[in-house]
N, C-alpha and C positions, 0 to 999 in steps of 0.2 A: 483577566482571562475570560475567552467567553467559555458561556455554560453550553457544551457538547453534547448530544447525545448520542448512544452509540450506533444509531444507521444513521448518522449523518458523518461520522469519523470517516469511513471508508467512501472512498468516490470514486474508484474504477479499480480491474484489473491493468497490470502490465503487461502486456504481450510481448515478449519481443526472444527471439533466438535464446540468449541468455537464461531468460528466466523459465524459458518455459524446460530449458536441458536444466535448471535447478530443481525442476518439482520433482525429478526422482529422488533427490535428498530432499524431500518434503517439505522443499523452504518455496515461498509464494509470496509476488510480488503485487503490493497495491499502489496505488496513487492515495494521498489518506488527505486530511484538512491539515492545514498550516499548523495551527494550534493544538494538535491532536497530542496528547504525551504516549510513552512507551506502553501507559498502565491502559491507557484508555483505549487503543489497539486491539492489546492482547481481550480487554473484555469486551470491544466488538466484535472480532474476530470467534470469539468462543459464543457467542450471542446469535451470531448471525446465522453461521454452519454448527447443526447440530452436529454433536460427536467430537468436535472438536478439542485439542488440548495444545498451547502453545507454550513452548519450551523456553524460545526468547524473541524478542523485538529489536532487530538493527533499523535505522533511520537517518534519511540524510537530508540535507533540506537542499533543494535545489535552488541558484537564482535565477530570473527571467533573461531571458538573452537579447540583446540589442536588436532591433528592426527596423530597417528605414526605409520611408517614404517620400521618396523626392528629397527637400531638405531638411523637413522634421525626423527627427531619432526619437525612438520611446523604447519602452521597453516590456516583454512579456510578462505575465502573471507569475510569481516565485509559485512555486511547487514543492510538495514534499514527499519522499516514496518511501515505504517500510518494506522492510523483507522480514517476512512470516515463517518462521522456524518450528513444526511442530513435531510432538515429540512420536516415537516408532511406534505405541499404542493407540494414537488417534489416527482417526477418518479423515481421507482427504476430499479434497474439495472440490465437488461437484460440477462449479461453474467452469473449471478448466478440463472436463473429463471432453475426449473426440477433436481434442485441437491439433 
């Protein structure tokens, strides 16, 4: 397992219709590193935005999806996304405030 550290865990927000009607129930969605576990989320997440406090960590791992060109077939990069649950006494997160 590689050795993580916690601003490399997280690697973008998810924008999308869905998530963004979720941040009223305080849950926020990331794109995180493959290798990332549940524990090591929640202490980047609390690391990264002060004020923070995460309640729990869902995780799904995505795989790459088929793409062709001409005759070769390959396939995308696998992906993994966490959805960030925090709890009703923490501070929400900044980077999504004006979207």
């Amino acid at each position: 397992m590689a050795d993580i550290k916690y601003y490399d865990v997280i690697l973008k927000p998810v924008i999308t219709e869905k998530s963004m009607n979720a941040m009223s129930l305080k849950k926020y969605t990331f794109l995180v590193h493959t290798e990332a576990t549940k524990t090591q989320i929640k202490e980047a997440v609390e690391k990264m935005f002060e004020g923070t406090k995460v309640k729990s960590v869902n995780t799904m791992n995505l795989d790459g999806k088929k793409r062709r060109r001409g005759a070769v077939v390959g396939r995308t990069a696998k992906t993994k996304k966490a959805i960030v649950q925090l709890t009703e006494d923490s501070k929400d997160i900044e980077i999504f405030e004006g979207l």
